[in-house]
Structures are given as C-alpha cells and as structure tokens.
N, C-alpha and C positions, 0 to 999 in steps of 0.2 A: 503121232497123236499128242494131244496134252497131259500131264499127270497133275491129277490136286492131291495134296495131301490136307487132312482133315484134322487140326489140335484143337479137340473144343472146350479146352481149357482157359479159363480168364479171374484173374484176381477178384473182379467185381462184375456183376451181372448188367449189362445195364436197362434202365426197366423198359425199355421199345424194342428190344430184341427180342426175337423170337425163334434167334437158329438152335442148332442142338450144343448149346452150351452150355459148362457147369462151374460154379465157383464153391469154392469149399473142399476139394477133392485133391488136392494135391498129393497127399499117397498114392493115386492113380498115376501119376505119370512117368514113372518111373519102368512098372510094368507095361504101361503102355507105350515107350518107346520101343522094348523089346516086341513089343506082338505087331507094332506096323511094318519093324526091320523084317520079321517074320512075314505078313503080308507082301511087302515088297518085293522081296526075294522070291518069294512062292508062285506073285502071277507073273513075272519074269521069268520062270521057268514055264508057266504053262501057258506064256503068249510068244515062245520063244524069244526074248529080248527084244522087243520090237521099238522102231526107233522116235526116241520123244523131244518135240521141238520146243516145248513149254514145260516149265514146272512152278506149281501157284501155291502155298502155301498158305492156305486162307484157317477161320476160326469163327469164334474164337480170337484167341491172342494168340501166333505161333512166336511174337515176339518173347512172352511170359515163360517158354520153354527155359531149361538151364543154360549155360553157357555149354556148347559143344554138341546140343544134341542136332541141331539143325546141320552141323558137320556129320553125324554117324547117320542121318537121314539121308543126308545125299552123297555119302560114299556108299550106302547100299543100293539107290536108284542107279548111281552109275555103274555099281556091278551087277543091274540084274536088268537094265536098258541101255539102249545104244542113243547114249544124251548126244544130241547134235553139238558140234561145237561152237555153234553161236545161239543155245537155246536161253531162250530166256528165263532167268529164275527170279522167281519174285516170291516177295514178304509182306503178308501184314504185320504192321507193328503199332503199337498203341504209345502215344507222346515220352506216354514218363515211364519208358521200357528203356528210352534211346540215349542214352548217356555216352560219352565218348568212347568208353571200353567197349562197352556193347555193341556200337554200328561199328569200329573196327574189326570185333570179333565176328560178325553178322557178315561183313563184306569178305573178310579171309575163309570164312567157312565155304562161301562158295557162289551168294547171293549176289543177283547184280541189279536186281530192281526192288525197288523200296516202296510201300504202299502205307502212308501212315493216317490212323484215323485221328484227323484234327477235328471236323464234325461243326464245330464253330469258332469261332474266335470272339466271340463274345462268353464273358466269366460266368453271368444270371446264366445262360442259355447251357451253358456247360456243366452246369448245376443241377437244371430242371432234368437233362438226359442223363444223370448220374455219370457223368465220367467223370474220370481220376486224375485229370489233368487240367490246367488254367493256359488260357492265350496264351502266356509269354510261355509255357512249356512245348508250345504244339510249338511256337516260330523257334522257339530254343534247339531243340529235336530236330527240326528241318536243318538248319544253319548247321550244327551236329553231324551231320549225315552229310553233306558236304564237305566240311572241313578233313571226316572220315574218306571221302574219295568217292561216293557214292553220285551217280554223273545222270543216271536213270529214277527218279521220285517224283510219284505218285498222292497229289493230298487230299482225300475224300473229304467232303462237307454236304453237311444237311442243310435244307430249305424246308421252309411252310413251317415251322417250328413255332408251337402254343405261344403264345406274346413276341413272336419274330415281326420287329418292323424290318420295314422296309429301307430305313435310312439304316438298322444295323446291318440288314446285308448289303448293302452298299459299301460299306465297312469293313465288311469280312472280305468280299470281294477284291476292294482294293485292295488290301494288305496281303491275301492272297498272290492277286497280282505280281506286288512288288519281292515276293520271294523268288517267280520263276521259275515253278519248278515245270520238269518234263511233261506233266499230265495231271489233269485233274476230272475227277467223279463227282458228279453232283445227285444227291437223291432228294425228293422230298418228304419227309415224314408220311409214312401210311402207319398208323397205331390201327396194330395186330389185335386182333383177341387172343384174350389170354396171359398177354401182357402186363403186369402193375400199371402202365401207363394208360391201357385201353378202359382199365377198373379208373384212373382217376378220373377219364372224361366221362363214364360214365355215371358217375359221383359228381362230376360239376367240379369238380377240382382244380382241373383246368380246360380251358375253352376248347373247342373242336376244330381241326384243323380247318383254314379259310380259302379255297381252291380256288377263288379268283385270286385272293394274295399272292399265294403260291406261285401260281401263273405271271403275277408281274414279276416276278422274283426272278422267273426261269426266264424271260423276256430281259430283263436287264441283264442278265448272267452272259445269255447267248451276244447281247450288244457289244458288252465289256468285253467279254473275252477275245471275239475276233477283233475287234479295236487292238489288240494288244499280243495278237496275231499267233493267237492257238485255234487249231483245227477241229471243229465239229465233227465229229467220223461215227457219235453213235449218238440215242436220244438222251443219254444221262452222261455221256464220256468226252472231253476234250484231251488233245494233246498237241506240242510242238509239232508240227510237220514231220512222218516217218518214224515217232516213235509212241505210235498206238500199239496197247497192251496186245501184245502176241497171242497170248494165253487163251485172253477173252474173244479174240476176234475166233480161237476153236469154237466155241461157245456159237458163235453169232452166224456162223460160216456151218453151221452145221456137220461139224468136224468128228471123230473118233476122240473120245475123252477115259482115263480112266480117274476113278477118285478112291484116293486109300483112308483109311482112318474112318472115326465113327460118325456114322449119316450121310458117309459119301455118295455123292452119284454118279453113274459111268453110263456112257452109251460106247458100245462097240459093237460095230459090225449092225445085225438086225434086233439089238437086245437092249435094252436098260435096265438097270440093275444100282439099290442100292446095298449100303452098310447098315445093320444095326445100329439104330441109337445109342443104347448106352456103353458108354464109356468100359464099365466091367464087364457087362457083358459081352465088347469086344475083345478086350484083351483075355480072357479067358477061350473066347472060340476061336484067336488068330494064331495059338496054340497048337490047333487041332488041326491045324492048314496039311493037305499031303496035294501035291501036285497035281496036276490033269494031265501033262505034256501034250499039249494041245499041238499038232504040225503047224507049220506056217501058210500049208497047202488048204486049211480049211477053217472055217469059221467054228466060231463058239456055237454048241447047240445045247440044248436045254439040259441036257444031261449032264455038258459039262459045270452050267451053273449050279447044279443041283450038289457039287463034292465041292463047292466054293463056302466053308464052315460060317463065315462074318457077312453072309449076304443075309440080310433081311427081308429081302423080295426080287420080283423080277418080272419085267413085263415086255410081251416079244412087240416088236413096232413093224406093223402093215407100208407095207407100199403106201398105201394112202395118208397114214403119220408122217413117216418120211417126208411125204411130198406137202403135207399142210408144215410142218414143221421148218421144213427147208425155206419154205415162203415169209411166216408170220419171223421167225427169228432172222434170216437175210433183211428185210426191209428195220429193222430196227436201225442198220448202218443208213447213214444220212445221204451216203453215196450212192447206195441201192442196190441192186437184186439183178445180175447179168444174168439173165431168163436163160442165155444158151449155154452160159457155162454151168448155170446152177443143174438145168436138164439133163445134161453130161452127165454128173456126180449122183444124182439119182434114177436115170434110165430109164425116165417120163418124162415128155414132154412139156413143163408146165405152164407153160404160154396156151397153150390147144389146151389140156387139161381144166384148168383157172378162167377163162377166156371169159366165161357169163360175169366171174368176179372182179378179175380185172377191171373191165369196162363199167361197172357197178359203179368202183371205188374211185374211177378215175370221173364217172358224171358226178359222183356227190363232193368230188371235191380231197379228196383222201389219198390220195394214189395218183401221178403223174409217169407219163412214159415218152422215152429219148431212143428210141429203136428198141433194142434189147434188154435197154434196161430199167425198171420197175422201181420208183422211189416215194417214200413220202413227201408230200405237201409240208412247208413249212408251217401253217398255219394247225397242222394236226400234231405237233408232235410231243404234246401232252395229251390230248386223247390216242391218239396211235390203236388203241384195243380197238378202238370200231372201224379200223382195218384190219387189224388180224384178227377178229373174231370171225370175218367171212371167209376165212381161210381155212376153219376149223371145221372138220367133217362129223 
C-alpha cells in the first residue's frame, strides 16, 4: 500500500488554499510529532506491519518541520511497516525552506524524491498567491537540491492565475523547461470558497478565473512539453519516461492507501476512513491509541474502526463504489483503464457492467477504446468530469 503522512503546518497561509492547514501554531508540533510516532506505530501493530511501497509526505509544509523530525518519522514507519526497498519517499517542500543544509539533511534523513512548490515564476503572480518566495528562489531551491544529490524532483505550477497572460506562462514554461527536472504538476487555479481569495473575487478585487485562457494555457503546456520529451501519464502530471510519481499512481490505480496525521484519508480494504482535523485535537487523541491487533488473515471491520481514537469518521464502500470509483479515477491516466485487469482487482466485470456507458462516452466523443483498454479523448481532458460523472451511481 501507500503511506501519507499529514503536517499541516505552514509558516504562511496561502489565501487559495483550502486544505487542513494552520499557521501560527508552532507549539503544536512538537507534541504533534510525538502523537503521529504514536499513530504509526499503533496501526503497525494492528495491520500487522504490512508492506509499503510509497511514502508521501504532503501539507501543508512538511519541509517547515525542524531539522530531524522527518528522520524520527520514518525510522518509526520503518519499524512498524515493511518499507520495500525501492519505495519511493517523497517531500513537499516550499522554495525558501531548501537551502543547502536543509536538502542535505532532507536527503540523509531518508527522502529520495522532492516535490517543491514553485507555483509560478513570475514575481507579481507570486505575490497575488501570498507565497513566501520570488523566481530566483524557486530556481535557486531547484539548482540546491541538485547540487545536494537529489536526482528524483518534482516542480508544481499553477495556470489560469487572476492577470496570467499568456506570454508569462510561456515564460514560466520555458524556464521551467530549461531546469529539467524529473516531473512536473500542473494545476489550474479553481478559488475555493471560503478562501480570502474566493472573498476577493467576490469583492471585484480581482477578476475571475478565464477558462478559455486557461485552456490555451494547458494546450501550449501539453505542446511544450512533449516537444521537450516528458511523458503525459495523467490529466494534470508529466514526467521523464519511468519516473511517474509512485505514490500517486496508488491513488489513480485504485490502490490500498493509509494516511497518518491530521485530515488524513485512507482507503483499506472495503473502508474509508478519515483523521480529525484539528491539529490538538489530534495530538491529544493519538495519545489514547491502544491496538486492535487485527490478524493478517482478515480485514478491518467496523468495529475495528470504531477503538481507532483520531478517526473522525468512516464510510463502508459498496461493490458498486469500488467499481465507479475504479473507472472515473483509472481513466484520469492518459494511458487508460485495462477493463480486464482492472475487473480482476475488483471481482466485477466492468466492461459488461458499464457497457450502456461506455458506448455513451465513446459516441459523444469522450471516451475511446483499443480492445481492453478504455481511454480519454485528447480533446476532453479538461472537461474529463463529463466522463466520469457517468460513471457515478
């Protein structure tokens, strides 16, 4: 399976975020190292050590942690899971976290893939998103991280951004390019409610995202980048050839996930299941953790969720989830949905199953098929939803 671990800790909020993150709380992390070491440990005992081929560190900032703790985090996953030995570990890290002690100390601790939010490379734009960092910091940070020995890096950037021409991401793009790094993530701006930033559009403060823009944006991106010979493998993810994010293809593959830390989420077995939000309120109930010792011979059942202290809820997944779920999240890969192997993994046939829908999506143009296997249309994969929506029961 995959492990996330959850630090939702960040120096600075930034205002289009909307995960479970907090700035201002740094007395909390302290105790909150201890109560995840405690979590770890706990559902390693009561999944019997079972064995993990990913490990994601996401936030949050887990780069913002102290120096060593991202060490005492995964000498306790590896004593309470059976870490593959080519599992991949990966970091977010935020630019002006990456100084040269830092990515040395980052890469010794244990980590071997680097995930750094650059977001833009243009200065105005990196401003409007409140981050904490300037162009030459995110390319400085890269170049860093290198020099550090780090040979697996990851650079997320935003698109559709309030006054984003088009000739700046051209810009970013290129410069992007020219670093090379192993993989790159592309999102475009969706302002959340609830947000400051969703309050300023809606104030007039600044203009409202521009969805054809945006679209030429992701249109030149997808040009450039195979130009320049990184591989398309999801609707938001490139990378070099053979080193697509491990982690994430758990995720996309409909894979066993667990997530530790506060708001995590796990799917295991027939269950999902998350963490409590807050941060105190986690470290005070990962405290109170006492084992399940769950055999290897049987699955988690409700009961056993119910002595898990830092679950904040839980929802059992039908046959029928499974099987919409299996569909709408496989076809996000560009490569597409092996109908027989996916049928295998869920123990319904979903070629017979899907069959009205299928053929739906493939007269409206949405959905093409090469025997067994089931892929998006180039021409959808910014709408993509009004494929997977027909997949949803």
């Amino acid at each position: 399976m995959g492990l996330y671990v959850h630090v939702p800790f960040c120096k600075t909020k930034c205002p289009y975020c909307d995960f479970n993150t907090y700035q201002g709380i740094e007395n909390l992390i302290e105790p909150f190292l201890h109560a995840l070491i405690t979590e770890i440990e706990c559902w390693g005992k009561t999944l019997t050590y079972p064995l993990v081929k990913s490990v994601f560190f996401g936030g949050g900032t887990p780069s913002y942690l102290p120096q060593g703790y991202i060490e005492q985090i995964l000498l306790a996953i590896q004593s309470s899971f059976q870490v593959s030995p080519d599992a991949e570990i990966s970091i977010e890290a935020n630019p002006g976290d990456l100084d040269a002690a830092a990515c040395v100390s980052i890469l010794k601790q244990g980590v071997t893939r680097l995930s750094i939010g650059v977001q833009s490379l243009d200065n105005d734009l990196l401003n409007l998103l409140g981050r904490r960092h300037h162009a030459s910091d995110a390319v400085n940070a890269f170049q860093t991280a290198r020099q550090a020995g780090f040979n697996n890096v990851n650079l997320d950037l935003m698109y559709g951004l309030p006054n984003q021409s088009i000739e700046q991401w051209r810009k970013t793009l290129s410069s992007l390019i020219d670093l090379t790094p192993e993989h790159i993530s592309l999102y475009a701006l969706t302002i959340e409610e609830g947000t400051p930033m969703h309050r300023w559009s809606t104030e007039g403060k600044i203009p409202e995202p521009d969805s054809d823009l945006a679209a030429d944006m992701y249109q030149h991106a997808r040009e450039t980048l195979a130009t320049a010979g990184y591989h398309h493998y999801e609707i938001s993810n490139w990378s070099i050839p053979k080193l697509e994010c491990k982690h994430n293809l758990v995720y996309w593959q409909n894979g066993p996930y667990l997530g530790v830390g506060p708001g995590a989420h796990s799917r295991l077995g027939n269950w999902r299941f998350w963490s409590v939000l807050s941060p105190r309120d986690y470290n005070t109930k990962a405290s109170n953790w006492k084992t399940i010792g769950v055999q290897p011979t049987r699955d988690l059942v409700e009961s056993d969720l119910e002595n898990v202290p830092t679950l904040g809820g839980w929802e059992y997944l039908t046959t029928e989830t499974t099987c919409s779920e299996t569909m709408f999240l496989g076809l996000r890969l560009l490569d597409g949905l092996n109908l027989t192997e996916a049928s295998a993994l869920v123990g319904v046939d979903l070629a017979k199953r899907f069959q009205p829908r299928i053929q739906e999506c493939i007269q409206l143009g949405l959905l093409e098929q090469d025997g067994d296997r089931l892929k998006l249309t180039e021409q959808v994969y910014l709408i993509a939803n009004q494929a997977f929506t027909r997949f949803l029961d």
